[in-house]
VEXGUZA-248729 format. One record per residue (C-alpha): x negated, z, y negated; residue in one letter. Coordinates in steps of 0.25 Angstrom, whole numbers, plus 2048, in hexadecimal, padded with zeros to 3 digits. Layout:
BEGIN
[r [X Z Y] "A"]
...
END
This chain:
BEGIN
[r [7A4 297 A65] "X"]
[r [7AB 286 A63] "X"]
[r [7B6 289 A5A] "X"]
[r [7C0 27E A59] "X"]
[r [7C9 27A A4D] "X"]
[r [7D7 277 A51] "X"]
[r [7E3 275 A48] "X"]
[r [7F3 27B A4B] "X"]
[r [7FA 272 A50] "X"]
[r [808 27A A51] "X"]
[r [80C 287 A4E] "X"]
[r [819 28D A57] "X"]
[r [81E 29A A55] "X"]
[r [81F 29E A63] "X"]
[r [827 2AD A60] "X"]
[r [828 2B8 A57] "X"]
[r [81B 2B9 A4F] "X"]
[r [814 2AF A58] "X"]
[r [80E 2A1 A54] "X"]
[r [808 296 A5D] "X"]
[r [7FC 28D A59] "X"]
[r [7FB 280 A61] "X"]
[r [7EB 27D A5C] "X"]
[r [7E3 26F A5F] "X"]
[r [7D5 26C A5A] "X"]
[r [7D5 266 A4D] "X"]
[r [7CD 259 A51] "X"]
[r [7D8 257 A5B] "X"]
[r [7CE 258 A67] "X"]
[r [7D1 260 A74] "X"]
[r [7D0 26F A72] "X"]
[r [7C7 276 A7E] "X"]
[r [7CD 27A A8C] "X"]
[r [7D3 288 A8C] "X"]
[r [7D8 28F A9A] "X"]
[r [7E2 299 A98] "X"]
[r [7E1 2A7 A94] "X"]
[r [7D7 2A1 A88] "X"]
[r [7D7 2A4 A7A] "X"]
[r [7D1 29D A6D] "X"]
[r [7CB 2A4 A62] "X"]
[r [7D2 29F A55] "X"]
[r [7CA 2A0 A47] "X"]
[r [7D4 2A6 A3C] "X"]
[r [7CE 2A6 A2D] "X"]
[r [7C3 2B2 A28] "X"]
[r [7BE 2B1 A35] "X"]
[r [7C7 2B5 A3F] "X"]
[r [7C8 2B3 A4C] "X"]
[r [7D5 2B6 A55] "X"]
[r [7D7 2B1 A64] "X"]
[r [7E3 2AC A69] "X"]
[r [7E6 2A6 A77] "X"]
[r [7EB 299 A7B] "X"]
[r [7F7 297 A7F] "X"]
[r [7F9 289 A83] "X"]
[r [7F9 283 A90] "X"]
[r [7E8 283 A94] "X"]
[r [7E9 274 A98] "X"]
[r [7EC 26F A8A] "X"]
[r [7DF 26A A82] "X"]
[r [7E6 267 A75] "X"]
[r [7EA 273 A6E] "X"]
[r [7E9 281 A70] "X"]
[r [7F7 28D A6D] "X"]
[r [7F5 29A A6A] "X"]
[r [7FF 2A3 A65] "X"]
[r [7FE 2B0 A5A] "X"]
[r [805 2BC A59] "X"]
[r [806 2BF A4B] "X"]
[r [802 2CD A4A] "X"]
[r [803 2D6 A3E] "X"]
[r [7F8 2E0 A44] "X"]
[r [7EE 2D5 A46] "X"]
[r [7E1 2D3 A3E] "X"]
[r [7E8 2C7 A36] "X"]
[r [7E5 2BA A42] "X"]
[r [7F4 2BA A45] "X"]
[r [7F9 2BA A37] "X"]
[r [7EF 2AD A35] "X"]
[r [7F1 2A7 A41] "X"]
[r [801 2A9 A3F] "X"]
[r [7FF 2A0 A30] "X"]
[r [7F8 296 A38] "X"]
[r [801 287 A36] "X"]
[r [800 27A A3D] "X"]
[r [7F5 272 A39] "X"]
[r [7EC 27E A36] "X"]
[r [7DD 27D A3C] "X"]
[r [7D8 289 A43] "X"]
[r [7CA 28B A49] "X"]
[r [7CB 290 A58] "X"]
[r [7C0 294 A63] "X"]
[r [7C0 28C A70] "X"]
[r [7CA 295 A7C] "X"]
[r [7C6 29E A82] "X"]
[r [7CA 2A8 A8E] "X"]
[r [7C8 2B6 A92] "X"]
[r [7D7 2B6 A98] "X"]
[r [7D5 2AD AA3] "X"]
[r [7DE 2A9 AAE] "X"]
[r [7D9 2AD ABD] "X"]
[r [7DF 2A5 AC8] "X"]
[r [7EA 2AF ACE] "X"]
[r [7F5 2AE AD8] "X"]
[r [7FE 2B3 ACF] "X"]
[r [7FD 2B7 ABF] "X"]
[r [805 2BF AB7] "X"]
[r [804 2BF AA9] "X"]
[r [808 2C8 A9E] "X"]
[r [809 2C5 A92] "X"]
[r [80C 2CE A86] "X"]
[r [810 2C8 A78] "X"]
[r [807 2BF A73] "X"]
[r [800 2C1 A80] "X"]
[r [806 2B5 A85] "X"]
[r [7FD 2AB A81] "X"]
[r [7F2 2AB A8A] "X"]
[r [7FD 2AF A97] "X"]
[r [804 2A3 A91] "X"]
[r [7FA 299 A94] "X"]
[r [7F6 2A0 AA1] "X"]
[r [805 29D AA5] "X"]
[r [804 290 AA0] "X"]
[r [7F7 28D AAB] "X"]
[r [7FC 295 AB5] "X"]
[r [808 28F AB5] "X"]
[r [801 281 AB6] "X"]
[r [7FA 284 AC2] "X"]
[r [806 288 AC9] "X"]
[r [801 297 AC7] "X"]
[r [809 2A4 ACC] "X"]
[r [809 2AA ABF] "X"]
[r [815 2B3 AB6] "X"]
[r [814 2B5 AA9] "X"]
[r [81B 2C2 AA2] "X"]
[r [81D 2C2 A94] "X"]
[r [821 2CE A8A] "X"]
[r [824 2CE A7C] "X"]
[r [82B 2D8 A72] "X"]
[r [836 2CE A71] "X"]
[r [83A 2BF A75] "X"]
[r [838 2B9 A64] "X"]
[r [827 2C0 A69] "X"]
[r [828 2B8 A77] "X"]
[r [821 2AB A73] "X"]
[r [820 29E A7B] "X"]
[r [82D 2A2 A82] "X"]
[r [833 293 A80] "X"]
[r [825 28E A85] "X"]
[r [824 297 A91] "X"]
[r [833 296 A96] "X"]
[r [832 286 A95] "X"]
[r [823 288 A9D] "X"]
[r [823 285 AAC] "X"]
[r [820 295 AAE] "X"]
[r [82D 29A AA4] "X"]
[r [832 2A1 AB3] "X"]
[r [824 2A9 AB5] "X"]
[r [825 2AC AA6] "X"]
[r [82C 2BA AA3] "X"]
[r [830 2BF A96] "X"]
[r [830 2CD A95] "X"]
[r [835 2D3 A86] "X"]
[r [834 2E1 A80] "X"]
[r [842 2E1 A7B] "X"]
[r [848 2DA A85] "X"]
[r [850 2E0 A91] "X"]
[r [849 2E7 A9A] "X"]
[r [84B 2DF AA7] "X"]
[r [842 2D4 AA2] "X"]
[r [835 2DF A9D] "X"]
[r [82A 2DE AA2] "X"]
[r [829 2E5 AAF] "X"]
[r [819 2E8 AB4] "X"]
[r [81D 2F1 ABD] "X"]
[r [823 2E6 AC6] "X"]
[r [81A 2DB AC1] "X"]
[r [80D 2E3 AC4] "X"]
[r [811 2EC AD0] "X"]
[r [80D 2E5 ADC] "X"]
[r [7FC 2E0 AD8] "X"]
[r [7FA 2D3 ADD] "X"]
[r [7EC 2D1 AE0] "X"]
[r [7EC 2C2 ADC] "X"]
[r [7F4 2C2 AD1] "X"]
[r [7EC 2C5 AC2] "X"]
[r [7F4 2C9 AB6] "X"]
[r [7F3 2C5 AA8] "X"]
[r [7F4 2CC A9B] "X"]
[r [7F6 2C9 A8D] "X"]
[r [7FC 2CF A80] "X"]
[r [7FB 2DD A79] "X"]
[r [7F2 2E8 A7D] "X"]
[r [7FF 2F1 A82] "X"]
[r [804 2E7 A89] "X"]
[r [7F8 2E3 A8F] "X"]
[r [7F5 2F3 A92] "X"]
[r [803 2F5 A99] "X"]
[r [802 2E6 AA2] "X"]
[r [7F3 2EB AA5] "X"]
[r [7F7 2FA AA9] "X"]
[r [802 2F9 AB1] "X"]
[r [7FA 2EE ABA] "X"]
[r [7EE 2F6 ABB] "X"]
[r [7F8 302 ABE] "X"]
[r [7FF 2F9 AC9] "X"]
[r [7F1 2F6 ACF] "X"]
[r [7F0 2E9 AC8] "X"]
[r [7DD 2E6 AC9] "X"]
[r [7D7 2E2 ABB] "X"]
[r [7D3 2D7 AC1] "X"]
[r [7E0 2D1 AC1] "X"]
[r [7E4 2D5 AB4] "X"]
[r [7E0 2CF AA6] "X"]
[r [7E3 2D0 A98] "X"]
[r [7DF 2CC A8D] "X"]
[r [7E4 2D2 A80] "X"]
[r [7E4 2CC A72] "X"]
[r [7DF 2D8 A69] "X"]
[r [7D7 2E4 A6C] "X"]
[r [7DC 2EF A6E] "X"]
[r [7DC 2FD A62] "X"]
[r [7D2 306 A63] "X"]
[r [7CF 312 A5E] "X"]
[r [7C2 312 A56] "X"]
[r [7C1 31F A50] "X"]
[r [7B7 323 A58] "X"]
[r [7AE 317 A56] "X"]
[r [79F 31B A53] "X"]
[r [792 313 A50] "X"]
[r [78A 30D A5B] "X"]
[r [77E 303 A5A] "X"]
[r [77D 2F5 A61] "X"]
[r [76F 2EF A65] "X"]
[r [76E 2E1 A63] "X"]
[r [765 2DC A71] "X"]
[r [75D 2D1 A6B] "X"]
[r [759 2D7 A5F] "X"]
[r [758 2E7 A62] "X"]
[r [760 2EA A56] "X"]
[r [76A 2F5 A54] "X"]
[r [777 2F3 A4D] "X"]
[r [782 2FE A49] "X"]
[r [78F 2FE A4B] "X"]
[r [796 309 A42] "X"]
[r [7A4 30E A48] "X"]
[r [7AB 303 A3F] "X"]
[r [7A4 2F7 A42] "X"]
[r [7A4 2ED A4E] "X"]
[r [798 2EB A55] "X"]
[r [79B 2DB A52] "X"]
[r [79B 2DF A43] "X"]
[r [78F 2E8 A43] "X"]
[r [788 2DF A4A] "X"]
[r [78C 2D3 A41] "X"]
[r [788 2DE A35] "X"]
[r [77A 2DC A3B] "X"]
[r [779 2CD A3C] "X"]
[r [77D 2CD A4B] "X"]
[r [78B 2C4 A4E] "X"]
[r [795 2C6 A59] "X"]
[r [79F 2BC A5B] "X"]
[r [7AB 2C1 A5A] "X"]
[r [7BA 2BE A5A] "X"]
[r [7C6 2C7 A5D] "X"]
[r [7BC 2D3 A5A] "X"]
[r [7C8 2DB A62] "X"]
[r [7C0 2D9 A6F] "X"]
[r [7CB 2D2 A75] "X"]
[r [7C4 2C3 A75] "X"]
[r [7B5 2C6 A7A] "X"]
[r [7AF 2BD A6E] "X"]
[r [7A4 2C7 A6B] "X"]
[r [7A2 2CE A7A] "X"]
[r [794 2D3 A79] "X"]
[r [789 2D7 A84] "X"]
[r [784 2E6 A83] "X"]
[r [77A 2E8 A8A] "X"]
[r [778 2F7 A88] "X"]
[r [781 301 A85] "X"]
[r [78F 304 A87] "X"]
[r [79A 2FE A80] "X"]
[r [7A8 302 A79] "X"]
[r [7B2 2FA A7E] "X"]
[r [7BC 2F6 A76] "X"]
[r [7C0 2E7 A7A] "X"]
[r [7CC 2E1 A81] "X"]
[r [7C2 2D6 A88] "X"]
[r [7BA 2DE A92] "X"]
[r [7C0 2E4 A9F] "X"]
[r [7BD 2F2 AA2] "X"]
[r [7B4 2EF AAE] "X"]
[r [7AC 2E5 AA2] "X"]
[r [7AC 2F0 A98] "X"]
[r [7A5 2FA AA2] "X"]
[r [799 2F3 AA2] "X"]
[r [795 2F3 A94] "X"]
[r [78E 2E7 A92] "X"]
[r [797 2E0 A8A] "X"]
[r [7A1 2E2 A7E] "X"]
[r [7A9 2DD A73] "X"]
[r [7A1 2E1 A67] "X"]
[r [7AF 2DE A5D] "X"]
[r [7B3 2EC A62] "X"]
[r [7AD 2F2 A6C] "X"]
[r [7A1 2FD A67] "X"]
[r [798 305 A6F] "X"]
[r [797 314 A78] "X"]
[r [78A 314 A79] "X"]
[r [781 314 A6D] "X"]
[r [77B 307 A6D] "X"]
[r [780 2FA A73] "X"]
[r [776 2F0 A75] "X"]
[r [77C 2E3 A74] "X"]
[r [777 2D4 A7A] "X"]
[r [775 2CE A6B] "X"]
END
């Protein structure tokens, strides 16, 4: 995978506990096309990987935004990004999407917290090609809402609406009247939180709403329970061998034990870095990537977390 060197060129502190990085490529030249909806893989010392999404208008060639919530639960890539200053280099992977935008009629997007940030450069295109689009957004509070200068000076601040959890209730987010009526040529988007994503998702599918026209995409996986877990065995196709995986190890770490490496990067199962062929067996599903019409055909998985039914999964390696 090209990795890319790019320095940060400004720092904003765009709401409570959420920083902005405007980032250019260190040699100064153009950094590669993006569309919206795309994400980069950003590099973090000992070896750490977090993705985040681009937040800028898809036009721009020169610089890349991304936003971090810092988050006191996280595995420590918030806290480092947040001491991140101006003129610090970071390594970063060429974009990449798995939140495309589908042409539409009319989209509706919701964005949850720091879910904004791919809907946000969604308005931004859809608003540039004259699109039928609304954008709601909810936050605890107005000091969490961020961009909110930005947006109401953009040209869609009248399709933007803010919907906070302490504010009055007139101005909450009302589903039930947004979703009511399924409109088969408009497509729904969905970012933030699990829960939120959970309660948009279930009262669509509840009004009638197709999957086709809903997607998501979520920035951590979700908790499972794991005490269940019990060893299985993986068969490595071009070589025949048999590799363990005891109940507290990965199938990516049991595999790098025995000198066979996956690529990773979230190792959440949200970004599809490591997706894996399987071409016997049946799979254990526990990624936020695969839909469930995917994940009934067991012939791929996400070795970061997913682990196996059956006893043996036979894996294209």
């Amino acid at each position: 995978m090209t990795q890319i060197e790019v320095k940060v060129l400004r720092r904003t502190q765009e709401a409570e506990d959420i920083v902005s990085f405007e980032l250019a490529r260190a040699d100064g030249a153009p950094l590669p096309a993006f569309s919206a909806g795309s994400h980069i893989d950003v590099h973090l010392p000992g070896g750490v990987a977090r993705q985040y999404s681009l937040c800028n208008e898809s036009s721009a060639r020169h610089v890349y935004r991304i936003a971090v919530l810092r988050d006191p639960k996280s595995r420590g890539g918030s806290v480092v990004m947040h001491e991140l200053r101006e003129g610090h280099y970071l390594t970063i992977s060429e974009p990449r999407n798995h939140f495309p935008l589908v042409h539409a009629v009319r989209t509706l997007l919701f964005a949850g917290g720091i879910g904004v940030t791919p809907l946000l450069a969604m308005a931004q295109r859809l608003a540039a090609v004259g699109a039928d689009f609304e954008l709601h957004y909810c936050t605890r509070s107005m000091a969490k809402a961020a961009f909110m200068r930005e947006i109401a000076a953009s040209p869609f601040a009248a399709r933007t609406h803010f919907h906070f959890d302490d504010g009055a209730e007139e101005q909450k987010l009302q589903l039930a009247k947004l979703l009511a009526q399924v409109e088969p040529q408009t497509h729904l988007y969905v970012c933030g939180p699990s829960g939120f994503i959970q309660y948009v998702t279930d009262w669509a599918k509840g009004c009638g709403w197709p999957a086709g026209q809903i997607h998501v995409e979520h920035f951590a996986g979700a908790a499972q329970d794991t005490s269940g877990d019990r060893e299985f065995q993986v068969k490595v196709a071009s070589t025949g061998q048999l590799v363990t995986v005891p109940a507290d190890k990965t199938v990516v770490k049991a595999l790098a034990d025995a000198g066979f490496e996956v690529l990773t990067s979230c190792e959440q199962g949200v970004c599809g870095t490591c997706i894996t062929r399987v071409l016997e067996g049946e799979c254990d599903h526990r990624d936020m990537y695969f839909t469930d019409e995917e994940k009934s055909k067991h012939d791929q998985f996400t070795p970061c977390c997913s682990r196996a039914k059956s006893p043996v999964l036979v894996l294209d390696l």
